[in-house]
C-alpha positions in Angstrom: -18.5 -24.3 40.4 -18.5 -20.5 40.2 -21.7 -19.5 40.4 -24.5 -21.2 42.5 -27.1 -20.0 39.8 -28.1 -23.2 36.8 -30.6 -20.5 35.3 -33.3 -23.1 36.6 -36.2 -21.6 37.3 -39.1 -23.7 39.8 -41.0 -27.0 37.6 -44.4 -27.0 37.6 -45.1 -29.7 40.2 -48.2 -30.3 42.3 -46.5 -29.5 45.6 -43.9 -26.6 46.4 -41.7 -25.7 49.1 -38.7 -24.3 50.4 -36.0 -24.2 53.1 -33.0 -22.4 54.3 -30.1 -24.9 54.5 -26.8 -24.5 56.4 -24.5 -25.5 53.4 -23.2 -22.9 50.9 -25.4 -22.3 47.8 -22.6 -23.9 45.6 -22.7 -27.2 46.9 -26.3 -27.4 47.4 -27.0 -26.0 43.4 -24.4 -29.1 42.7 -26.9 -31.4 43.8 -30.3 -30.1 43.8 -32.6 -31.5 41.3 -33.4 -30.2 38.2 -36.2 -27.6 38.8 -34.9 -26.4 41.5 -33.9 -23.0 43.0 -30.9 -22.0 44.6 -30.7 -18.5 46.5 -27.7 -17.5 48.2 -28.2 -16.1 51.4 -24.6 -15.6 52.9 -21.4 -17.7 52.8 -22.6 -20.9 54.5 -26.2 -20.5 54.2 -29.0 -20.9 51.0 -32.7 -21.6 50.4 -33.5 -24.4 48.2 -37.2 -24.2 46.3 -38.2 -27.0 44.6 -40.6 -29.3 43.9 -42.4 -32.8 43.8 -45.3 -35.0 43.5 -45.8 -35.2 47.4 -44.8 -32.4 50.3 -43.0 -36.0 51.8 -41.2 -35.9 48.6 -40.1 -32.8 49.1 -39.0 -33.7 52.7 -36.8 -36.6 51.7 -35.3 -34.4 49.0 -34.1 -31.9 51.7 -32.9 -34.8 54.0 -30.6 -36.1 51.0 -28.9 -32.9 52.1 -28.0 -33.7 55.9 -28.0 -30.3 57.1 -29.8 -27.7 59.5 -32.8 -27.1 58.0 -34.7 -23.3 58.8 -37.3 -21.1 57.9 -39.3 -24.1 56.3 -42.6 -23.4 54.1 -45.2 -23.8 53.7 -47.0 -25.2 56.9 -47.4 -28.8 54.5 -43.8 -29.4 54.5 -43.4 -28.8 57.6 -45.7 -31.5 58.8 -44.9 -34.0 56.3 -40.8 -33.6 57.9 -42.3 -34.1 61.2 -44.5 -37.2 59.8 -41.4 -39.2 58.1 -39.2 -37.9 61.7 -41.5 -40.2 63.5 -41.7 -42.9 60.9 -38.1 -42.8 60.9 -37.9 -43.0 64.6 -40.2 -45.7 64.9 -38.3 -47.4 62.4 -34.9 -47.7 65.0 -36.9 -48.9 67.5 -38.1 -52.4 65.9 -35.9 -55.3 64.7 -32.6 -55.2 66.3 -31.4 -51.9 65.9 -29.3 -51.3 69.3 -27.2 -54.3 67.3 -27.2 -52.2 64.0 -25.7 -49.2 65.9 -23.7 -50.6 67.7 -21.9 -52.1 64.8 -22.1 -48.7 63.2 -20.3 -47.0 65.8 -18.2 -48.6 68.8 -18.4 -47.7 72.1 -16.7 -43.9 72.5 -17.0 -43.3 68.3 -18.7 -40.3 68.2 -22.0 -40.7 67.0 -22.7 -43.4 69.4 -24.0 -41.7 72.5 -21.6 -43.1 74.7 -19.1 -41.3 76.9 -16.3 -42.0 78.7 -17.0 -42.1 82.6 -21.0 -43.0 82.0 -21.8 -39.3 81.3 
């Protein structure tokens, strides 16, 4: 993909928002939803606008992303990211999820919060 810009300009949706992502616009405008916008801030970093039914909507759209997220507006997106954070942490701590993880990653993988030497 050359250019990060589709020529998409923001849907009409009931809620709107934005964030700065630490990906490079390219990749993010090759998976962003229709509607959305894709700014290019600097080599490794863009802001995604875009939109959707619910401001948790929106949240769950950015998370598809798994990166650093910055600079997120407005002050309704930011509490409906910190309303599915602790849904989602509540969610590891029921049914056997020590089990789950510990499938996922072995002792020493990383990702699985344990070092060498108990530190």
């Amino acid at each position: 993909m050359r250019s990060h810009d589709r020529g998409d300009t923001p849907a009409a949706w009931p809620c709107t928002g934005s964030a700065r992502l630490n990906l490079p616009a390219g990749v993010v405008a090759r998976w962003a939803p229709g509607g959305s916008v894709v700014a290019h801030l600097d080599t490794d970093h863009c802001r995604l606008t875009l939109g959707a039914w619910s401001w948790a909507g929106i949240a769950g759209i950015l998370a598809t992303f798994d990166a650093e997220l910055t600079d997120v507006r407005p002050r309704e997106l930011v509490q409906a990211g910190q309303r599915l954070a602790h849904r989602w942490a509540t969610m590891t701590e029921t049914g056997n999820s020590k089990a789950m993880l510990s499938a996922r990653y072995p002792p020493g993988a990383p990702g699985s919060g344990y070092r060498a030497g108990g530190r």
